[in-house]
N, C-alpha and C positions, 0 to 999 in steps of 0.2 A: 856574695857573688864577687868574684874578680873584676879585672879590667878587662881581660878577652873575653871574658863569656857575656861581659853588658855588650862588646863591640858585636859580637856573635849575632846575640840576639835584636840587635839594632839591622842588621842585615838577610834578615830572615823575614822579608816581607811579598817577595814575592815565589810562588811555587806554579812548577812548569806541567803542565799535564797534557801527553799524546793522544789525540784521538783518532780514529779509523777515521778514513775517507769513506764522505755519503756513499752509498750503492747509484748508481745512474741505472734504473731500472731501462730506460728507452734504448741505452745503449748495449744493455747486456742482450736484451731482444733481437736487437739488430743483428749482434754478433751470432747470437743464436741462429737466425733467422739464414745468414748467410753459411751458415754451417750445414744446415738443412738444404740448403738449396745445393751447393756444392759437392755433399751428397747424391744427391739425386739425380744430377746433373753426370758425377761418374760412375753413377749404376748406370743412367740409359745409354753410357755410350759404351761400358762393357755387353749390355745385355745386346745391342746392335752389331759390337765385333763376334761378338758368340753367335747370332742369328747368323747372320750373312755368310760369316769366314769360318769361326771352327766347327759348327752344327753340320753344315753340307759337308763333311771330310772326316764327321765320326761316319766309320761302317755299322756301324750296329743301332744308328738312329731309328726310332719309333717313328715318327714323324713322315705320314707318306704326301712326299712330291709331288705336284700335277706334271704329266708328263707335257712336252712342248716339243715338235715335230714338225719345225716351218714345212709349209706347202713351200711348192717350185712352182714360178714362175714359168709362163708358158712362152718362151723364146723362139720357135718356131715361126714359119710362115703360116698367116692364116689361110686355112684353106676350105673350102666349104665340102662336105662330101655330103653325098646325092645317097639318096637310101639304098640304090642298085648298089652302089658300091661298098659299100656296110656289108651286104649277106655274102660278094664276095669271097671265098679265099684264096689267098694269095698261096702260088706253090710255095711249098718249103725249102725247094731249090734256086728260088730265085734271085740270084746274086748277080748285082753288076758284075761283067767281067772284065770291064775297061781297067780301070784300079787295080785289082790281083794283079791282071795281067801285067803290068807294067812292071809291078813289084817285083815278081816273079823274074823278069826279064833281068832286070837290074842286079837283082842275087845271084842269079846264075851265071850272069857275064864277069860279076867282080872278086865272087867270094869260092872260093872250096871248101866247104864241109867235110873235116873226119869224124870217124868214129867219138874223138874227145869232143869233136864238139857238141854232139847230137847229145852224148850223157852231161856237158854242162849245163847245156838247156834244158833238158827237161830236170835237171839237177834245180834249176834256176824255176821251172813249175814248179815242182816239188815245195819246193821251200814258200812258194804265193801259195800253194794251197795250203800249208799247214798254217798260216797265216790266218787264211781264212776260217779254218777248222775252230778257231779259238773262240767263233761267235756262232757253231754249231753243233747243236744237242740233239740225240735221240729219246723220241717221245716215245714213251711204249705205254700203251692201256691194256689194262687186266681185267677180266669180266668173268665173273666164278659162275657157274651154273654144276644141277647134277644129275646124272644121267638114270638111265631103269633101275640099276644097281643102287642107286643114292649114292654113289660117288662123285667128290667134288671133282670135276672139270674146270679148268682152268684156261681160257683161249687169251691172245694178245696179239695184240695191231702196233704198227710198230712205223713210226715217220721222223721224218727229219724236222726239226726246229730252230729258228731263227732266234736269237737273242736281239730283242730290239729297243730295249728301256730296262730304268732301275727306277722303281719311285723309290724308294732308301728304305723301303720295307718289305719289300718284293722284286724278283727278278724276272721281267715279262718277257716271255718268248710268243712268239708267234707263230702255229703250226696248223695243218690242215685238220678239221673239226672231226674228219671220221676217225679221228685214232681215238678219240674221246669219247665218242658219238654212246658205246653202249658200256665204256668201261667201271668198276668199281672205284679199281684206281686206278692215278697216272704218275709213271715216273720216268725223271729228267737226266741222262746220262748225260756228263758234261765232257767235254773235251779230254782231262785225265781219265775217266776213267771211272770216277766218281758220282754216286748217284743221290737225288734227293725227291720226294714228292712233290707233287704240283694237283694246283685247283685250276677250274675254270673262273677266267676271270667274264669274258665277255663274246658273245659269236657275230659276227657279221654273215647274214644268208644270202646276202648277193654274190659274195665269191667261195665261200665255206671254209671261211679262215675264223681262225679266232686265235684269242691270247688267252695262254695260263700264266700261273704267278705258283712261283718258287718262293719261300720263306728265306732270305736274305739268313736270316738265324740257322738255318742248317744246312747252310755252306760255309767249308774249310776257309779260313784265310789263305790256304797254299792255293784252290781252286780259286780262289776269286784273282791271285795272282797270276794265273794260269788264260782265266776265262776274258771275252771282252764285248763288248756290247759291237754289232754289227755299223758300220759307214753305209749310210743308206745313200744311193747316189743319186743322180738328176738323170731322169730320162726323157725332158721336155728341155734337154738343152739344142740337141743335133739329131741328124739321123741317124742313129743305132746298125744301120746293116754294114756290116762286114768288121765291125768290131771285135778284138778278140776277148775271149770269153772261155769262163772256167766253170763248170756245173758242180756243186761241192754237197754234200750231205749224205743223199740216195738214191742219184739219176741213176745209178744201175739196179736198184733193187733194191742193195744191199748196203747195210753202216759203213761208213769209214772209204765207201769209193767216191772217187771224182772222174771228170773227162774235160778235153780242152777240144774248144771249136769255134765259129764264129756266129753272130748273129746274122739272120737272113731278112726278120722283121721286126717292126717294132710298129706298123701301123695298121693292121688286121686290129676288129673291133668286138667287141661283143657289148649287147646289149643286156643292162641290170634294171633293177627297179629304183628307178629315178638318178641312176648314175650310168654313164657307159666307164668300160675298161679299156684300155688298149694294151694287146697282147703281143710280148718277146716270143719268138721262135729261132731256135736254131740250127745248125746244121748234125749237131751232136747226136748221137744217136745212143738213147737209152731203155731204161725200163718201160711200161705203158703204165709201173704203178709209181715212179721214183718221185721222187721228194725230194727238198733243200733249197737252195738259193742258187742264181748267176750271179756273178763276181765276172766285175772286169780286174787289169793287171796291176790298179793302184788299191784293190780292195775293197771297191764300193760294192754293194749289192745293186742291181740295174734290175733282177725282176724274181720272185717268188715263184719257185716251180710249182706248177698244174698239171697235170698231164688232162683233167678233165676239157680245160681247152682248148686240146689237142684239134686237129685238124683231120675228119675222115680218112684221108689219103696219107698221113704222117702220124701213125701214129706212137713212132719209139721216137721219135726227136722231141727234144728237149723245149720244151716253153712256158711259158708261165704268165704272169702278170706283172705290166710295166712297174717299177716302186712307184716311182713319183701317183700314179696313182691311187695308190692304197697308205699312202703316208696321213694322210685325215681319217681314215679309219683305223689306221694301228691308234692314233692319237685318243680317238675315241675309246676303243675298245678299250688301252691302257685304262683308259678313268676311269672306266667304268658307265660309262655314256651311252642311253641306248638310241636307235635313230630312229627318227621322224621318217614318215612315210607317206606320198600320197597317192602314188601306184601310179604311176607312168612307164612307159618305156617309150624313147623318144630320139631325137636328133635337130641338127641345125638345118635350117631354111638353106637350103642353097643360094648360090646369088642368082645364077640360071634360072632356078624358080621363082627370084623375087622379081627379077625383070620380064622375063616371058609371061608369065601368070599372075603376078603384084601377088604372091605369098608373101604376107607380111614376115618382117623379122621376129625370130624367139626360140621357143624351141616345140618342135613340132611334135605333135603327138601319134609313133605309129600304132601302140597299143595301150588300151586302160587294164589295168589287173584287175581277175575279176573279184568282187568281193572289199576292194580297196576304197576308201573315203573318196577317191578320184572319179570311180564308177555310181558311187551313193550319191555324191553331188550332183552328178548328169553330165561328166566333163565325158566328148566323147573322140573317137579317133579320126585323126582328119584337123582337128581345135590346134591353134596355134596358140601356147601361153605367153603373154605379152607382160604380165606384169604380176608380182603377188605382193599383197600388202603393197608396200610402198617401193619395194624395189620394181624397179623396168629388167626386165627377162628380154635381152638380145639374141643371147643363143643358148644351147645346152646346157654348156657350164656353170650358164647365170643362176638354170634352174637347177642346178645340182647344187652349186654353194648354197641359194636361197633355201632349199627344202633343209638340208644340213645344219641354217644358223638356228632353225624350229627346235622347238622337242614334241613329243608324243604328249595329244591332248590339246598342241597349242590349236587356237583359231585362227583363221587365214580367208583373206577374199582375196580370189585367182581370178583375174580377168584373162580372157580368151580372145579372140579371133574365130569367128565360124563362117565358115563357107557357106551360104543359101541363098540363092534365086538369084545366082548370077555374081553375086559380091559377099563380101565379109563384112563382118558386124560386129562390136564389140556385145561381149557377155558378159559377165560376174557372177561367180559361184560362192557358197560360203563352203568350208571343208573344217574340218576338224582331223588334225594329223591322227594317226595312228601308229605304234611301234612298228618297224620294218620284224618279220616274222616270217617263217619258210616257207608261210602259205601263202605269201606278196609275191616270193620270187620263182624264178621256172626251176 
């Protein structure tokens, strides 16, 4: 051996060896652990942007929507009406003349009308009703039968329809229930021109309205840009007479006419079971079978043509049912919601009565339906309801909300008010709702 290789070897005593770094199990968990959760964390807040924002804005969503239909507030003056004044009717002609007149006055003195202007204006109607037209459809029912021969026969009824909600699965109109009443099928002309099938979704038989539902899926995209869901207006904000007003569907009879005129009333009543109505009338003069909506001139719908209650003496002028009243029953009806019922027909105490007579406050009972849980109980006519369950019943409407928040089936104890041997007395009934059915109402 050399001299470098003894040195070599003399310096060859120590050797270097790399080891991996321990694992830290606690730490990698954690890591882990945060990984997981940060995950998790931006699924829920995509699956919340998808709920809320992009889900409501696909059209072709499964997924049906409760429909929601704020009630109006009742901004009027309260005022008590006497039962004499209920079966009243008010003429159909009876318009303030103060106001016109003035109106009248002032146009005549400032302005001269030519011929251009009379076709802007009604150029200027035109274009509000076709407006309107975009949230009305004709309902036509087809009912097959066959005659001596065995020939199929085919008859059809034919109404105007309101477009009033979209649960995101259906498109819910609102039309009067005889067009359906005996048909096999129903179908929905839309605005273009364009037609689709509809089912019965739900009937109300205190005014004989009801809603069908169109399949959202077999309607065009061009129609759905075409069509639009109706502005349902407030009719418990002012007084509605002399208002101007557009009749749009089938006040004349027939598809695709309208007329312009003004409203005369909006406070004639009619009594329902366990709801009153108050009924639009106008000056307009149309069919005694026509159909559709009123529209005032920013496009709201103000009342649902009736001709049923029409007034003896008027019977081609145009009237219907206030909205603001039937907006908790489209609501209903949309969902599929059936009503509670305990057969009343009824009204508010007067104040004249409460003073002169001590008629307690609520809502007074002028008739019981017969065959109704109201008459099974032993509630009878004359009974003043004061309270159900736990709500206090002031007047009418109390008891109209109250019976509405029920459903068919529920149990309820209705405390009363009875006139005997000189004074009134409290009572307590126990009732069990029943479904409102066309055998409750008149």
């Amino acid at each position: 051996m050399n001299d470098n290789e003894e040195k070599d070897s003399e310096f060859q005593f120590i050797t270097e060896t790399i080891k991996d770094k321990p694992l830290d199990k606690k730490k990698l968990f954690e890591r882990m652990l945060m990984i997981v959760i940060s995950a998790a964390l931006f699924g829920g807040v995509a699956a919340v942007v998808f709920s809320v924002i992009v889900r409501p804005m696909m059209p072709n969503s499964n997924e049906i929507r409760v429909v929601n239909i704020p009630a109006d507030e009742n901004n009027l003056p309260t005022l008590a009406v006497s039962e004499d004044s209920l079966d009243e009717e008010p003429s159909e002609n009876s318009v303030s003349e103060d106001k016109p007149t003035q109106i009248i006055n002032n146009i005549t003195e400032k302005v001269s009308l030519t011929t251009e202007d009379y076709e802007q204006l009604y150029k200027a109607l035109g274009e509000a009703v076709d407006e309107a037209e975009r949230s009305i459809v004709t309902v036509t029912g087809v009912s097959s039968d066959t005659d001596w021969f065995e020939n199929t026969v085919e008859d059809a009824s034919t109404s105007a329809g309101v477009i009033v909600a979209n649960n995101g699965r259906e498109l819910l109109i609102l039309v009067d229930s005889d067009v359906t009443a005996k048909a096999d099928k129903t179908t929905v002309t839309f605005a273009d021109g364009t037609s689709a099938e509809a089912d019965i979704k739900k009937v109300d038989h205190n005014t004989g309205l009801e809603i069908i539902a169109t399949p959202m899926s077999s309607i065009s995209e061009e129609t759905l840009n075409i069509i639009a869901e109706a502005k349902l207006g407030n009719t418990k904000t002012e007084d509605l007479s002399e208002t101007p007003v557009m009749a749009v569907g089938r006040p004349l009879g027939s598809s695709g006419t309208s007329a312009y005129g003004l409203i005369t009333s909006s406070n004639r009543v009619m009594n329902g079971t366990d709801r009153n109505f108050h009924l639009v009338s106008t000056d307009i003069y149309g069919s005694t079978e026509g159909s559709g909506a009123i529209f005032n001139y920013e496009g709201e719908v103000l009342g649902i043509i009736s001709q049923k209650t029409a007034s003896k003496d008027a019977e081609n002028l145009i009237c219907g049912y206030c909205i603001s009243d039937l907006k908790e029953i489209i609501e209903d009806l949309s969902n599929g919601k059936s009503a509670a019922c305990l057969g009343i027909e009824g009204t508010d105490v007067t104040e004249n009565a409460h003073k002169e007579y001590e008629v307690p406050y609520g809502a007074y009972v002028k008739t019981v339906v017969m065959g109704s849980p109201a008459m099974e109980a032993g509630i009878q006519s004359g009974d003043v309801i004061t309270k159900i369950g736990t709500m206090e019943i002031k007047n009418f409407s109390d008891y109209t909300r109250a019976i509405a928040a029920g459903q068919p089936d529920d149990d309820a104890i209705v405390t009363v008010m009875r006139y005997a041997r000189g004074e009134y007395t409290d009572m307590t009934f126990d009732v069990t709702y029943t479904t409102l059915s066309k055998s409750l109402t008149n």
